[in-house]
C-alpha positions as CSV (number, residue, x, y, z in Angstrom):
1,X,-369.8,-171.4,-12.6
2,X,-367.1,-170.7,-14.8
3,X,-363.2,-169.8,-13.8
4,X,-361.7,-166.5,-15.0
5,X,-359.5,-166.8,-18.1
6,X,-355.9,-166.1,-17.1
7,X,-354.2,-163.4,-19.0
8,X,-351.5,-164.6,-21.0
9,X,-348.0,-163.9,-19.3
10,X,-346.7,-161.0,-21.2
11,X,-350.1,-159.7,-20.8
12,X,-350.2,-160.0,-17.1
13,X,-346.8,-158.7,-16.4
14,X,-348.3,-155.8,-18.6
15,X,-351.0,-154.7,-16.5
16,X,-349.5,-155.9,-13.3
17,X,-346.9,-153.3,-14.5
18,X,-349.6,-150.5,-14.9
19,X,-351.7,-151.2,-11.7
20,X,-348.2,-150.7,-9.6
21,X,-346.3,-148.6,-11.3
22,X,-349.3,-145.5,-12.0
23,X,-349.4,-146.0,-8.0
24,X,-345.6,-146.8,-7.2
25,X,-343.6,-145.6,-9.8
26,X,-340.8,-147.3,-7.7
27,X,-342.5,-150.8,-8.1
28,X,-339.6,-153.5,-8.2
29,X,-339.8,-156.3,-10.6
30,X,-340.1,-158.8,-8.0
31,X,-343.3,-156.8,-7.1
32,X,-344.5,-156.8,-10.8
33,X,-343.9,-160.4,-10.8
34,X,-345.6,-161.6,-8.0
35,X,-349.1,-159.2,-8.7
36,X,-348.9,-160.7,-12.3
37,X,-348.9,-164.2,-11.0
38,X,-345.4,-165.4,-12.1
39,X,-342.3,-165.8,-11.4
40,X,-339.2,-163.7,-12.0
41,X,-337.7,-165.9,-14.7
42,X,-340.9,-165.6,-16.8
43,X,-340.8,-162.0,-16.2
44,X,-337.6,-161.9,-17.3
45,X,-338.3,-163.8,-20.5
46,X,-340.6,-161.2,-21.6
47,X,-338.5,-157.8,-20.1
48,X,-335.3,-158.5,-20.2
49,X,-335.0,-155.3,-17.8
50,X,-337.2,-152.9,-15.8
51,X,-335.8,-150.6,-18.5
52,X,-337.0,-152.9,-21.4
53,X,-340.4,-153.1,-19.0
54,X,-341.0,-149.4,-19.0
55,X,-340.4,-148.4,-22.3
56,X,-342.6,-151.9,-23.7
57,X,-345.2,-150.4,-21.4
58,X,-344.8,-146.8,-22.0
59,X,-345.3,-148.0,-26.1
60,X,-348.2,-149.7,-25.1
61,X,-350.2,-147.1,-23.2
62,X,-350.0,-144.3,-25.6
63,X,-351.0,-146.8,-28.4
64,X,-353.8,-147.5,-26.8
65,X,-354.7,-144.2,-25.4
66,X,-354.5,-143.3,-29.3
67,X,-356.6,-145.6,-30.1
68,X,-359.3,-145.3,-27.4
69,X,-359.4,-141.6,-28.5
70,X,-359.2,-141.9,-32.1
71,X,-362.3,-144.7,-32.0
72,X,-364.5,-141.9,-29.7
73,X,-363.9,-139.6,-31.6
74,X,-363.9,-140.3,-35.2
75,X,-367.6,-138.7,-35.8
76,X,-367.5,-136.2,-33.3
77,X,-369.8,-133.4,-34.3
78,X,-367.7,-130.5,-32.6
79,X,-364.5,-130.2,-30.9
80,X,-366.3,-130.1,-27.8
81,X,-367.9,-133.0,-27.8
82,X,-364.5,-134.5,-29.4
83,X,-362.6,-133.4,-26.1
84,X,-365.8,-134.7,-24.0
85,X,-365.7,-138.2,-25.6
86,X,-362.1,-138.6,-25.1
87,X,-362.5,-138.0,-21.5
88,X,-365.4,-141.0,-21.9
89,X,-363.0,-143.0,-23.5
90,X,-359.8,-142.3,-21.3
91,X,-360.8,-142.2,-18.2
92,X,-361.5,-146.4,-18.1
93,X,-356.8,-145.6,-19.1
94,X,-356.2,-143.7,-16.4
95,X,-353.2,-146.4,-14.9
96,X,-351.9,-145.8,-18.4
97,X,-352.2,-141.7,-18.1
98,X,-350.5,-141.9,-14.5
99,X,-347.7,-144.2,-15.8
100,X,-346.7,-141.8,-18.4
101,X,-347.1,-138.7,-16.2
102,X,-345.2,-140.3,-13.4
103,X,-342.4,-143.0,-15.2
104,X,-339.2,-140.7,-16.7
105,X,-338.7,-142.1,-20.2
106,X,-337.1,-139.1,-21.3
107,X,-333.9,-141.0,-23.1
108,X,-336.0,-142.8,-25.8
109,X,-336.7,-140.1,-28.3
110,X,-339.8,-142.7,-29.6
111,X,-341.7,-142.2,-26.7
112,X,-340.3,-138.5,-25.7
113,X,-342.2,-137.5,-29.5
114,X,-345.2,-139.7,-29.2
115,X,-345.9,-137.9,-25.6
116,X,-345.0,-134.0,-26.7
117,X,-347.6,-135.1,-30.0
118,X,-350.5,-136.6,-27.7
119,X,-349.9,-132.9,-25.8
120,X,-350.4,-131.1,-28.8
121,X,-353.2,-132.9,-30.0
122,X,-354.8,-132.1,-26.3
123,X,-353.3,-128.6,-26.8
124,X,-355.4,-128.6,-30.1
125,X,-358.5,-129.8,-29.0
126,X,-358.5,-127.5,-26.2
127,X,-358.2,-124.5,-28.4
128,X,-360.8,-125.7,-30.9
129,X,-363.1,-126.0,-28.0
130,X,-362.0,-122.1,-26.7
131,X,-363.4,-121.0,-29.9
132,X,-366.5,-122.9,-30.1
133,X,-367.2,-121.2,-26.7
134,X,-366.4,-124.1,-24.5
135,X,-363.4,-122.6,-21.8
136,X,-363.1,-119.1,-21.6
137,X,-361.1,-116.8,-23.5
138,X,-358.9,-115.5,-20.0
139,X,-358.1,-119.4,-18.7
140,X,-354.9,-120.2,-20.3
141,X,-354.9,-123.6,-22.3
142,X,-352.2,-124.7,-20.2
143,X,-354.3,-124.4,-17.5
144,X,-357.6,-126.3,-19.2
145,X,-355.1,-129.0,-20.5
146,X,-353.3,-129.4,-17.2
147,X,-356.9,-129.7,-15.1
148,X,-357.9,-132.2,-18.1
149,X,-354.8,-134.4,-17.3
150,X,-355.7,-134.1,-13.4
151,X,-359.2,-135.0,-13.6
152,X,-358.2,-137.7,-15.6
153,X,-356.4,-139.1,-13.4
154,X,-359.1,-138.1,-10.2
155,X,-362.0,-140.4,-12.4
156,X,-359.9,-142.9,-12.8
157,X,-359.0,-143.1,-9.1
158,X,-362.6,-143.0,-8.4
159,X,-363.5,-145.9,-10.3
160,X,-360.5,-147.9,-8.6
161,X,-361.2,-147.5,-5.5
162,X,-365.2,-148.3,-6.5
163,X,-366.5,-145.0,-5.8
164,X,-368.1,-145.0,-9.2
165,X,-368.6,-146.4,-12.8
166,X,-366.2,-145.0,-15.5
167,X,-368.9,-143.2,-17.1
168,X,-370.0,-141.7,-13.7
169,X,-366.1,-140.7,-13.1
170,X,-365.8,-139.4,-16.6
171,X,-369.2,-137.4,-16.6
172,X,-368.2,-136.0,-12.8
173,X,-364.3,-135.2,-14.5
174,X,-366.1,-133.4,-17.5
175,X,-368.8,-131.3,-15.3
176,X,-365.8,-130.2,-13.5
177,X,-364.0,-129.0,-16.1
178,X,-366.7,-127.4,-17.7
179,X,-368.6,-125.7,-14.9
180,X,-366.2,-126.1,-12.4
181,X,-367.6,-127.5,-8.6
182,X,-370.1,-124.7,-7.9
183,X,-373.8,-124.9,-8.2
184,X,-374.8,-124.9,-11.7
185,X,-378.8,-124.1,-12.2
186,X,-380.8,-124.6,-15.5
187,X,-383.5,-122.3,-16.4
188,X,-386.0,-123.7,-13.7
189,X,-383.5,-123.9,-10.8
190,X,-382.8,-127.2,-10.8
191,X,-379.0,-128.2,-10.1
192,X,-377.0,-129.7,-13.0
């Protein structure tokens, strides 16, 4: 039987960081420290601050929330399916999507313009969708990008507390979106 690699340290603090903080956006370092397996000093050796903490993490999760998307999406035959595979691909990042949504980082203009940009690309692909018939024309984007965000975050909760697999959570989040919760029928009457 073979042990578990252990992450490096900065790389433990990092996603000791998201797991509390998308929960507990209070979290203290102490906290961080402890679920990441080290001490305060080493903590501190890597994050000067909670401050320099957040906004190392806040860099981190939009890159690779940009990259998760970018990689699903890069052949995409329609917008549709663009905005489907990026809910594939983000929902396994939903501790990074709550840490942004929940952690104010609103005093480093990096992050402020690499948020409002991620928005607009949502924003985007939401309207591009719209007109290939995906959402209708009366449901405000606002609305379709705002329930995107929230089902994000609901599959990623699912697959943390083990109620299902990230492509289960992602294909519930996107059904849901789509059709909504009602009874969906195909042509023979069999439920979708």
């Amino acid at each position: 039987m073979t042990t578990p690699k252990r992450l490096p340290a900065r790389q433990a603090i990092a996603e000791a960081g998201f797991e509390l903080l998308s929960r507990n956006p209070g979290a203290s370092l102490s906290e961080i420290a402890e679920h990441a397996g080290v001490g305060r000093a080493t903590l501190h050796r890597h994050f000067a601050s909670r401050e320099a903490l957040l906004i190392a993490l806040a860099h981190q999760a939009i890159a690779e929330m940009d990259h998760a998307a970018e990689v699903a999406c890069h052949d995409a035959p329609s917008h549709t399916d663009a905005l489907k595979r990026c809910m594939e691909a983000l929902v396994p990042l939903g501790d990074r999507h709550s840490f942004l949504a929940h952690i104010p980082l609103d005093d480093d203009p990096a992050i402020t313009a690499a948020f409002e940009r991620q928005a607009g690309e949502t924003r985007d692909l939401v309207d591009a969708a719209r007109q290939e018939g995906t959402f209708a024309a009366t449901v405000p984007t606002a609305w379709v990008v705002q329930a995107f965000d929230h089902l994000l975050y609901a599959g990623w909760e699912s697959v943390r507390s083990g109620e299902s697999t990230p492509a289960q959570a992602a294909a519930l989040a996107w059904r849901t979106l789509t059709h909504g919760l009602g009874t969906t029928r195909d042509a023979d009457g069999n439920d979708l």
